[in-house]
C-alpha positions in Angstrom: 85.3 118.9 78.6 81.9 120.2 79.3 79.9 123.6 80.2 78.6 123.6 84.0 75.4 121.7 83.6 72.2 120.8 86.6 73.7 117.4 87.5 72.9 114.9 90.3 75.3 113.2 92.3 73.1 109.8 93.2 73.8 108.8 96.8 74.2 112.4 98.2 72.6 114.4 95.8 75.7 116.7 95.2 76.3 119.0 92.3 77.8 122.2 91.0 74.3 123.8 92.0 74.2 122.8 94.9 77.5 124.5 95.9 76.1 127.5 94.6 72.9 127.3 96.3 74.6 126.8 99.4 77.7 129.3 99.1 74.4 132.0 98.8 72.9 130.4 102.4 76.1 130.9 103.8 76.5 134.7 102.4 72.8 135.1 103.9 74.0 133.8 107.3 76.9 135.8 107.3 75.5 138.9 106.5 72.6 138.2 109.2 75.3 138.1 111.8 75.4 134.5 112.0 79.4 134.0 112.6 80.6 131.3 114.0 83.7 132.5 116.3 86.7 130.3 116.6 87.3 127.9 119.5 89.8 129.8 122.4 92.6 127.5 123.3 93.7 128.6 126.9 97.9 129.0 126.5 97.8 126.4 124.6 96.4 123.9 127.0 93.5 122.4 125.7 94.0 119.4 123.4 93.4 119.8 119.1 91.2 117.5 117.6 92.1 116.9 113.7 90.0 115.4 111.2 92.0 113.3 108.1 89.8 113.4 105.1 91.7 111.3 102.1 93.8 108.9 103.6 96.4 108.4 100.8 100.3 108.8 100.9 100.1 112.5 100.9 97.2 112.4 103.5 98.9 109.8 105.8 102.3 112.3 105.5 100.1 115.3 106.3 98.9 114.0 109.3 102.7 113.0 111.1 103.7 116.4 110.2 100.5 118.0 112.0 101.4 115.7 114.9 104.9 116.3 114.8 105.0 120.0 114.9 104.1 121.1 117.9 104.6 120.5 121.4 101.0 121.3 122.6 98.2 118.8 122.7 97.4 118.2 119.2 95.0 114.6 118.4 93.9 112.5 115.3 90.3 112.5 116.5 88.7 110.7 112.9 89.5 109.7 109.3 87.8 109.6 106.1 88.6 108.1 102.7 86.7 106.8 99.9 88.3 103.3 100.2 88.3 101.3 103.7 91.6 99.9 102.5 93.1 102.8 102.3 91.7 103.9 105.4 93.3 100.8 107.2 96.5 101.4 105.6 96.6 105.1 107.0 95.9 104.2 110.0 98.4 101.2 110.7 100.9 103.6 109.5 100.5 106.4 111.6 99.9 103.8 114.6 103.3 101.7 114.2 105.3 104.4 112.1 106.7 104.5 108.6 110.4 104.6 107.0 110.9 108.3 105.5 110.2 109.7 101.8 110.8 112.4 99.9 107.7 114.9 101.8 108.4 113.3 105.0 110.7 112.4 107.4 110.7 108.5 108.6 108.7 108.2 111.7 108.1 106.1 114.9 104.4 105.3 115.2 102.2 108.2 117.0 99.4 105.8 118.6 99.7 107.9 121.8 98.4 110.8 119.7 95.7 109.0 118.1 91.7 108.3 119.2 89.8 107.1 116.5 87.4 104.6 117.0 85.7 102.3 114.7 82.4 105.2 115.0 85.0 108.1 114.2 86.2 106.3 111.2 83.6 107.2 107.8 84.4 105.5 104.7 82.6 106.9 101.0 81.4 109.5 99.1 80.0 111.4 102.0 82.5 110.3 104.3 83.8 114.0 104.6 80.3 115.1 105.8 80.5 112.7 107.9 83.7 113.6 109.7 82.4 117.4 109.1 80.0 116.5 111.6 82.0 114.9 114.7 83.5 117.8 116.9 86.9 118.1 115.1 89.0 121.5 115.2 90.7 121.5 111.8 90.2 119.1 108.7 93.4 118.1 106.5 91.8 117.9 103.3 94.0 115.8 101.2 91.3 113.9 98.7 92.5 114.0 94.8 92.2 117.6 94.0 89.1 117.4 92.0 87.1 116.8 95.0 88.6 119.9 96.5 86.4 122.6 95.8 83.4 121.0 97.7 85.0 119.5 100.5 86.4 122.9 101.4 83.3 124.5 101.0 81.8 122.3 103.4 84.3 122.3 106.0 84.5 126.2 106.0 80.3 126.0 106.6 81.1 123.4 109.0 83.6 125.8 111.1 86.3 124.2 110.8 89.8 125.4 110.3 91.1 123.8 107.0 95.0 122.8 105.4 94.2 121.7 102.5 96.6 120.3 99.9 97.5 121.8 96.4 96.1 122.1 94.0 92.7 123.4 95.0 90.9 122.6 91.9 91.3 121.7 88.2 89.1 123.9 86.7 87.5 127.3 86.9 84.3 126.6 88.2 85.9 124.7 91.1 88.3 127.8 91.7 85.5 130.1 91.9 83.8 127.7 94.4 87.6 127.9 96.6 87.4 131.8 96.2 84.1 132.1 97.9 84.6 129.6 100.5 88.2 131.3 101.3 86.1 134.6 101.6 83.7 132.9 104.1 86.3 131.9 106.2 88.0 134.8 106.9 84.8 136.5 107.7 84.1 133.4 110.5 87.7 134.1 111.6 88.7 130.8 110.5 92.3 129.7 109.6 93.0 128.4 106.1 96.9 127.3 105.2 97.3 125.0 102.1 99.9 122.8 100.6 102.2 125.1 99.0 104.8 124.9 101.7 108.0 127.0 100.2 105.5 129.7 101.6 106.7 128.6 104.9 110.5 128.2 104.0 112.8 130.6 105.9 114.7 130.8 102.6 112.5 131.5 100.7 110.8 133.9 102.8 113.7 135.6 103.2 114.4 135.9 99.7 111.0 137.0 98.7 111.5 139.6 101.0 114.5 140.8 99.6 113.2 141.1 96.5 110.3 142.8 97.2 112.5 145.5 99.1 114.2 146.1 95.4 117.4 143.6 96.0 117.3 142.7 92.6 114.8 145.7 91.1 112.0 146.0 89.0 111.6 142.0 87.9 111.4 142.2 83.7 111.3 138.8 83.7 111.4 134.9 85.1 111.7 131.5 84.6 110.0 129.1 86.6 110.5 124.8 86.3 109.4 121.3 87.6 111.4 119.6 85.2 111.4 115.8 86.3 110.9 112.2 85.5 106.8 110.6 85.8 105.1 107.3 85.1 102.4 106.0 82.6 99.1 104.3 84.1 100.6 101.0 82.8 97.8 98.5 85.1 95.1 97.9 83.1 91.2 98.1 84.7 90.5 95.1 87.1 87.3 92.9 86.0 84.2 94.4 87.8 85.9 97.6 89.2 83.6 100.4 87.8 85.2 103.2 86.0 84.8 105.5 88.6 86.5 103.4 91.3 89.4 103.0 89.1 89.8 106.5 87.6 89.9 107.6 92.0 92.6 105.0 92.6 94.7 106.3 89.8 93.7 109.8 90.4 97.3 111.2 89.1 96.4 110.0 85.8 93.1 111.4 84.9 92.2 115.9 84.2 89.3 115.6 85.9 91.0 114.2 89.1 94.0 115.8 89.0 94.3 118.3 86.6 97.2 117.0 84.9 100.9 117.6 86.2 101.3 121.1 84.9 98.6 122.2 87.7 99.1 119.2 90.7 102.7 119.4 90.5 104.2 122.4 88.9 101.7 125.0 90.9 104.7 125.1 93.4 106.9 127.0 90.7 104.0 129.0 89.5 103.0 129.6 92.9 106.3 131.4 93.5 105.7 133.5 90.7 102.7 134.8 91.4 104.7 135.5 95.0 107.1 137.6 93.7 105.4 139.4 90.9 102.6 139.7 93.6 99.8 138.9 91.7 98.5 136.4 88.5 99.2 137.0 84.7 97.2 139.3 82.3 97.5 137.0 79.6 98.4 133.3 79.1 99.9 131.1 75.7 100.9 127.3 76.6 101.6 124.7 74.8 102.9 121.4 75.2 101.7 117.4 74.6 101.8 113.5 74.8 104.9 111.9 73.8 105.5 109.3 76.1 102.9 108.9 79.2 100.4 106.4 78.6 97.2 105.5 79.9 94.8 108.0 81.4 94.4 110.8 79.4 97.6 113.8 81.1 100.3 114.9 78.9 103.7 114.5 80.0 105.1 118.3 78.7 103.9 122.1 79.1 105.9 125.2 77.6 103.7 128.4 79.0 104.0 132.0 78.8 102.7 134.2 81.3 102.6 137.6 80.6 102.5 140.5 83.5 101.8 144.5 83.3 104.6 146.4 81.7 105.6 143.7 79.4 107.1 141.5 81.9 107.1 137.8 80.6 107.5 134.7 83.1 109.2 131.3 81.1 107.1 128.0 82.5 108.2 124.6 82.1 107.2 121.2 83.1 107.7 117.9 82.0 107.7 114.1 83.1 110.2 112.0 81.2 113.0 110.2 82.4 116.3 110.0 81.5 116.9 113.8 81.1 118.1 116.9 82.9 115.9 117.5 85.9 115.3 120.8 87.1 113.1 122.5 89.9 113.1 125.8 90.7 112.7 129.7 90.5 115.0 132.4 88.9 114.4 136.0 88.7 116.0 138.9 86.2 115.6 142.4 87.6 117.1 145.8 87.1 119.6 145.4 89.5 120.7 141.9 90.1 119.1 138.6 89.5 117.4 135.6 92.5 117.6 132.3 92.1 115.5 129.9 94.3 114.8 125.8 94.4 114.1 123.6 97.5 117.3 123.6 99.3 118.6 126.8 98.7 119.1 129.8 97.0 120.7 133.3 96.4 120.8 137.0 94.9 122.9 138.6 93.1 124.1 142.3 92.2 123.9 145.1 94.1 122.7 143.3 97.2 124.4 139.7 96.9 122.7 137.2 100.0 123.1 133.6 100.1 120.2 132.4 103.2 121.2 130.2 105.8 119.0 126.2 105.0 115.9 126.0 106.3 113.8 123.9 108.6 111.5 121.6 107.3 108.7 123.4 105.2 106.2 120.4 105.4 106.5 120.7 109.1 106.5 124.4 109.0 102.9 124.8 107.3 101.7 122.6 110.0 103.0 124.6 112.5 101.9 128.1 111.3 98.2 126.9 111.3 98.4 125.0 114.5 99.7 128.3 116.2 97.4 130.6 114.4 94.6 129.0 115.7 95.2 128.6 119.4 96.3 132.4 118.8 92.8 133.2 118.0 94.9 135.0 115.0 93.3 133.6 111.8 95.5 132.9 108.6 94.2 132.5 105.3 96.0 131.5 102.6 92.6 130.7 100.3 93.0 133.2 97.9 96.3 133.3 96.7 96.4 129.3 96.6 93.1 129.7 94.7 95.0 132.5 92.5 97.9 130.1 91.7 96.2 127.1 90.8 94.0 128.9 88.1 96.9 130.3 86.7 98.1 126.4 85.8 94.7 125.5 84.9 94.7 128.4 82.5 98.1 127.3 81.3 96.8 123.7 80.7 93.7 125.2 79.6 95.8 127.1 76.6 98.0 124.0 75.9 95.2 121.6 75.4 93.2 124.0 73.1 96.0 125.8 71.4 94.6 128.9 72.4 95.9 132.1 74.1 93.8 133.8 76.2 93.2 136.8 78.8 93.2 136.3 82.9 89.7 138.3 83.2 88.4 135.9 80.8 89.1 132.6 82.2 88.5 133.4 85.8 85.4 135.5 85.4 83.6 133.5 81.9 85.4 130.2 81.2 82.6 127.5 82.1 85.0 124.8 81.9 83.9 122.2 84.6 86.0 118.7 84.7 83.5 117.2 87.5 81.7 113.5 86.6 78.1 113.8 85.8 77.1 112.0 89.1 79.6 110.6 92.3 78.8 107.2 92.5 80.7 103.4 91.4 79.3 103.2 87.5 80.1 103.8 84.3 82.7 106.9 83.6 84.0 107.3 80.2 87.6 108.4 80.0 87.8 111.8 77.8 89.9 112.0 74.7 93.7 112.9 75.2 93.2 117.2 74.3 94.4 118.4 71.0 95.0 121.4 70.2 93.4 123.1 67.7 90.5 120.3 67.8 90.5 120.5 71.9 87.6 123.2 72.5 88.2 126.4 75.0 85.3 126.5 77.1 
């Protein structure tokens, strides 16, 4: 862990100055009048170009479900990754289909909706510029999540209408980054839907509604889980792969890349809580450790505390060890009756009992919503409050791994905490200690 510092990136000269040097161009743009307006889609008729940028599992399952869910003319225009192999591997998948798994449904191959050439096709670190720069409609931005912040920023200066996977950054420099791009585009009238997909669940929209009518009250308090089994980085570091090259392709198991499972897994739960209690915490205490994940540097347990106006305290857990009683999901105490939400289902009970019929499938869903938004000319943006979520995880892990409680204005308005590598090239990377807390500084 280190303050924000000048840094250069090597090949494409990019640092945490120069996002902020170019966030102000774009505010200066904007405020000259220089919008750009959204592309019109005439009923629907003319055809969507999409632009994949991180070509992984999740990528790869993004783009089917963008795809798959709708029935107007929607393309895979061009592709970006870090790694060619990857890329290939994407791209042979989505061509000749795939078997099904757990965020996706199995799949006959989707060549007919595919045009990507070998030219359309940008491999690197600046691969994502690259793509930025061919005449896509809307970017699926599904890199690790450290990279995030700046490829967002980037598209949304670019013009492009973004879903970008959760979390949006691991740290509080990168959310501030998310916060102003999100601003930006909603001023450019651009659509912005991200990763946290039980916001498009018909149960638990309906639910949330429900409670936010007074089915079960005043909420006095919550307990939110991801409670499930996880794996150690058990391959060791392959002879000539630089550090960098092999901290990316095990990206789950590094802060800096992921920001450890509390904030790239469990931000679904504590997304839902910031839902319902319709805003973040006032103050957060977590703590939590490394018992048996190893490699990497990621603990494998949190325990947090957030704690709301009026008293109101919210339970978080997370864990990833096997063997043990799994558990994912949501449950609310109110006044007058108590909710109870997970992935499948859900009800309330009390004075206004309701069990929701099941829902269609959210991962499709999200898709769906932005696709329609956008030949609507009806702009969504969803920046913020995933922005809003994923700093109240990173404050949670920020509080376990120091041993230190501390206040919401604090960490999102002062905390200099910045997890981004000193330069974004293949070289040298040293791994940072495992945190402790009490030794663990809060930055």
């Amino acid at each position: 862990m280190r303050q924000e510092s000048d840094r250069t990136r090597g090949d494409v000269a990019l640092t945490r100055r120069d996002f902020v040097k170019h966030s102000a161009i774009a505010a200066t743009s904007v405020a000259a009048g220089a919008v750009l307006s959204s592309r019109l889609y005439a009923a629907g008729s003319d055809e969507l170009k999409v632009g994949l940028i991180g070509c992984g599992g999740r990528g790869t399952g993004a783009a089917t479900q963008a795809l798959m869910s709708t029935k107007t003319p929607v393309k895979l225009w061009a592709m970006a990754d870090l790694f060619r192999d990857k890329l290939d591997r994407s791209y042979t998948m989505l061509r000749d289909g795939a078997e099904a798994r757990y965020d996706r449904v199995a799949f006959d191959g989707l060549a007919s909706q595919m045009d990507v050439p070998e030219s359309r096709k940008f491999v690197g670190f600046d691969a994502y510029r690259q793509l930025l720069a061919t005449d896509v409609d809307m970017v699926i931005l599904a890199t690790p999540p450290g990279f995030r912040p700046f490829q967002f920023k980037a598209a949304v200066e670019a013009g492009k209408h973004v879903f970008m996977e959760k979390p949006v950054a691991v740290d509080p420099v990168g959310i501030r980054t998310v916060i102003a791009a999100a601003q930006a585009a909603k001023q450019k009238g651009l659509s912005v839907v991200a990763g946290t997909q039980r916001r498009h669940q018909d149960h638990y929209i309906e639910i949330m509604k429900r409670i936010h009518d007074g089915a079960i009250g005043e909420i006095r308090a919550a307990q939110v889980y991801w409670n499930g089994s996880g794996s150690s980085l058990r391959r060791e570091q392959p002879a000539g792969m630089s550090d960098m090259e092999f901290q990316v392709r095990n990206w789950y198991h590094f802060c800096w890349t992921c920001g450890d499972h509390i904030v790239e897994q469990h931000v679904h739960n504590i997304d839902i809580m910031t839902w319902a209690l319709q805003g973040p915490p006032e103050f957060i205490m977590g703590m939590g450790g490394r018992e048996i994940r190893r490699g990497g540097n990621i603990w494998d347990h949190f325990a947090v505390e957030f704690e709301y106006p009026g008293g109101v305290r919210v339970t978080s857990m997370c864990r990833h060890h096997r063997g043990c009683t799994d558990r994912v999901s949501e449950h609310f105490v109110g006044t007058k009756g108590t909710a109870y939400i997970d992935g499948s289902t859900g009800w309330i009970k009390g004075e206004h009992p309701y069990e929701p019929p099941a829902s269609p499938n959210p991962y499709v869903q999200e898709h769906a919503d932005l696709i329609a938004s956008i030949r609507a000319g009806q702009a969504v943006n969803e920046g913020v409050q995933v922005a809003e979520s994923t700093m109240a995880a990173i404050a949670g892990r920020m509080s376990a791994y120091t041993g230190r409680a501390m206040k919401w204005s604090w960490v999102t308005k002062q905390s200099k905490l910045d997890l981004s590598p000193p330069q974004y090239e293949f070289g040298d990377l040293p791994v940072r200690p495992v945190p402790v807390p009490g030794q663990t500084p809060l930055i």
